[in-house]
Backbone as CSV, one residue per row, in Angstrom:
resi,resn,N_x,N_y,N_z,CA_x,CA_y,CA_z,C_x,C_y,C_z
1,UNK,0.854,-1.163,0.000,0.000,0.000,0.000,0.895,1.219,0.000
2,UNK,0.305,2.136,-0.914,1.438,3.425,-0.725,0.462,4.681,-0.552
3,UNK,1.238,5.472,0.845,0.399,6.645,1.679,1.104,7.671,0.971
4,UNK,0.308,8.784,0.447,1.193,9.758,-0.184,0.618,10.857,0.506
5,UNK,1.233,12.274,0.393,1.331,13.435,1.241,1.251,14.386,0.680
6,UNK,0.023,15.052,0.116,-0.245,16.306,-0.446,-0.255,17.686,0.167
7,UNK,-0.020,18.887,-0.680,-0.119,20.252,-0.038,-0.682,20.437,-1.543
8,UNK,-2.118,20.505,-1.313,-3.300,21.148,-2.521,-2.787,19.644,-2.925
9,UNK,-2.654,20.561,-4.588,-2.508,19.331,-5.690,-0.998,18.715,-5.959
10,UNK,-0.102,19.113,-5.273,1.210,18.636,-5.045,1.690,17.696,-4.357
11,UNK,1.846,16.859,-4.992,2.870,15.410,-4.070,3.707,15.752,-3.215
12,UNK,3.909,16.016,-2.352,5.278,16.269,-0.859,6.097,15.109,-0.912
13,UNK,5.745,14.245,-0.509,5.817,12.702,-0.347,4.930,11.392,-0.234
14,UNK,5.855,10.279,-0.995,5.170,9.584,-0.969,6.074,8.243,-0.530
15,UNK,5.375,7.271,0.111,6.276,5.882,0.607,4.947,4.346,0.967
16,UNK,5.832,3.712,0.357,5.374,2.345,-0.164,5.321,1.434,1.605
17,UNK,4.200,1.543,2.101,4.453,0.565,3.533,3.694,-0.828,3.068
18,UNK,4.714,-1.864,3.554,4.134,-3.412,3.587,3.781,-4.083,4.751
19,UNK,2.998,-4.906,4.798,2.307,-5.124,6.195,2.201,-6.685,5.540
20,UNK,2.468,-7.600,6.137,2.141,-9.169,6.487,0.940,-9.576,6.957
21,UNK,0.689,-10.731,7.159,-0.244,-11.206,7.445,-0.713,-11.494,9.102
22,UNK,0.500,-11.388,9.395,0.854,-11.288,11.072,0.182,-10.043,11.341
23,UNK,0.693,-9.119,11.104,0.048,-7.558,11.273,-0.772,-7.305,11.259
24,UNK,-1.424,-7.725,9.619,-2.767,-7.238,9.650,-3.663,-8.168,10.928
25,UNK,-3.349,-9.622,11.404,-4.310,-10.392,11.839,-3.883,-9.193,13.608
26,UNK,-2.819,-8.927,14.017,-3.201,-8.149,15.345,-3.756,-6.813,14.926
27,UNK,-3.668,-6.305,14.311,-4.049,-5.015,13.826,-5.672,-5.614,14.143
28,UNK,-5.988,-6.383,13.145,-7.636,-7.213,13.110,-8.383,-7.268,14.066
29,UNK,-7.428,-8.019,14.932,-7.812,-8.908,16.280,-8.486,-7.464,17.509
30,UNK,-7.084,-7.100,17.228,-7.500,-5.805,18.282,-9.068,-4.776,17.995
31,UNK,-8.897,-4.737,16.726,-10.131,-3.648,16.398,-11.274,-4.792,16.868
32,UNK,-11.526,-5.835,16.504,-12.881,-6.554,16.967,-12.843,-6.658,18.586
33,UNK,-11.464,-6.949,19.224,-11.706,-6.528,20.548,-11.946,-5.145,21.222
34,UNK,-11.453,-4.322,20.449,-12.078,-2.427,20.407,-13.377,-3.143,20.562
35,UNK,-14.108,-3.158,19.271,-15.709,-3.019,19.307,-16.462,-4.227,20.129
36,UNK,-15.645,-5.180,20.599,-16.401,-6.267,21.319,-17.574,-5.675,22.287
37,UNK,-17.941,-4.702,22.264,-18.904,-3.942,23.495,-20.223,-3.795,22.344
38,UNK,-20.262,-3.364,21.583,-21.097,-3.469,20.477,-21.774,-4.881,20.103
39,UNK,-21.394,-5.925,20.782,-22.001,-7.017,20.467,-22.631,-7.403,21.829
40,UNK,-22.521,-7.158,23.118,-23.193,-7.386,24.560,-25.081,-7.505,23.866
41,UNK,-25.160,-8.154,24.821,-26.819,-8.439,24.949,-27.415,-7.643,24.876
42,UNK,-27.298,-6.656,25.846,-28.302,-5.505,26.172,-27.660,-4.640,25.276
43,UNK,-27.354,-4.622,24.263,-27.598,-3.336,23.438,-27.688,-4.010,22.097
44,UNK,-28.363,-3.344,20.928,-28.923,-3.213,19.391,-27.663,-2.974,18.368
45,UNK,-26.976,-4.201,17.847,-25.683,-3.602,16.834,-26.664,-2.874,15.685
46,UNK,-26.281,-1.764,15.347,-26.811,-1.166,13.666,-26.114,-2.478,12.889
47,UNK,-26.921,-2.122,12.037,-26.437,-3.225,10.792,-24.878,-2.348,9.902
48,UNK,-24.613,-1.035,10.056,-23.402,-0.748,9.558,-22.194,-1.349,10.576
49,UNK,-22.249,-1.601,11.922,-21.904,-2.197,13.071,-21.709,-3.456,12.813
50,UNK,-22.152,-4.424,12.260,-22.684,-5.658,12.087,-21.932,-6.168,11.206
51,UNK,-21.651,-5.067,9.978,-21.275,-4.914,8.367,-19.947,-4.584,8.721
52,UNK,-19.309,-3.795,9.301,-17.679,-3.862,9.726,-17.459,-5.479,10.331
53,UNK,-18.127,-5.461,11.705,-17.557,-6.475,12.581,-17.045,-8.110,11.555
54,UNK,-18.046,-7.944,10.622,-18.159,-9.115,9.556,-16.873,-8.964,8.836
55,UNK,-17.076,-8.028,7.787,-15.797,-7.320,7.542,-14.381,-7.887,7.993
56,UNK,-14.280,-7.196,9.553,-12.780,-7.951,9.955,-12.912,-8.939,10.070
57,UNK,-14.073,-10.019,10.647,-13.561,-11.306,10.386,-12.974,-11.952,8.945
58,UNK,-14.050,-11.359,8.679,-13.713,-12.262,6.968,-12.390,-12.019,6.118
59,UNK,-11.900,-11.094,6.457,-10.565,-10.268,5.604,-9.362,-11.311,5.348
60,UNK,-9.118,-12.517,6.132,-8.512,-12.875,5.393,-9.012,-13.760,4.438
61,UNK,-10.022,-14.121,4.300,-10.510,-15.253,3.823,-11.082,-14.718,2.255
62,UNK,-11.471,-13.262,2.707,-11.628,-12.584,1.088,-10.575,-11.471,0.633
63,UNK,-9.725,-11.572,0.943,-8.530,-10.899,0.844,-7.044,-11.100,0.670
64,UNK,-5.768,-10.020,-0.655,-4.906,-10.942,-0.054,-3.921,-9.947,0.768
65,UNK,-3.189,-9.808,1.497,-2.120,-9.177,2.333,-2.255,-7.236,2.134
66,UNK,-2.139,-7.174,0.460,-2.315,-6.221,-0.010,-3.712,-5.167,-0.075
67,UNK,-4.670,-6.349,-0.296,-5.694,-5.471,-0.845,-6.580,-5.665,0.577
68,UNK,-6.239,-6.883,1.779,-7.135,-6.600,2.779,-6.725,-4.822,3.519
69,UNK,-4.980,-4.619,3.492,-5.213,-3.180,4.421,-6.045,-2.107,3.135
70,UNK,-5.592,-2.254,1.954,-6.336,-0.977,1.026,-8.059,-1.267,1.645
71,UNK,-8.431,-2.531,1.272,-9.637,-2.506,1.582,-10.194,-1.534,3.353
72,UNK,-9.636,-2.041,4.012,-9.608,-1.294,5.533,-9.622,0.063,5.452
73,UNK,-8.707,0.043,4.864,-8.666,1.971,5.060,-9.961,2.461,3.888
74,UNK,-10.139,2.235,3.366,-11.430,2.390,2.479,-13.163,2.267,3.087
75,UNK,-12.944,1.399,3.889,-14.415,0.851,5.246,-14.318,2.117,5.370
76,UNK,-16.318,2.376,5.499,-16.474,3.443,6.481,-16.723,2.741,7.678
77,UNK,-15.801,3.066,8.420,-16.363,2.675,10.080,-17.205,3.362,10.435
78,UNK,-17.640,2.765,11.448,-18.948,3.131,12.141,-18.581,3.456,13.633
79,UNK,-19.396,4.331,14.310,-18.606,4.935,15.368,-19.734,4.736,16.547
């Protein structure tokens, strides 16, 4: 994935970061344990709630190394 760094319409910088499969799965792990409160009994997940949580599970399984973080940063999370 490559993060680039604009001022207006000008490139500043730009750099190529790679992330494994290791990474992305704690990177993963952690965000579903972030939102693990969103799934308790006594409260109503929204279905955009529902539609992430799914999301990270599934990422590796529909994804490969590359296109699961592009895909991520692309999710609208839900807050």
């Amino acid at each position: 994935m490559t993060s680039s760094v604009f001022a207006g319409t000008e490139l500043i910088s730009s750099k190529t970061m790679s992330y494994d499969w290791h990474e992305l799965r704690q990177a993963r792990n952690a965000e579903l344990e972030k939102t693990d409160h969103w799934a308790l009994k006594d409260r109503v997940m929204s279905q955009e709630k529902k539609d992430y949580r799914t999301f990270l599970r599934d990422m590796p399984a529909n994804f490969d190394e590359a296109g699961a973080l592009a895909a991520w940063h692309e999710f609208d999370i839900p807050e």
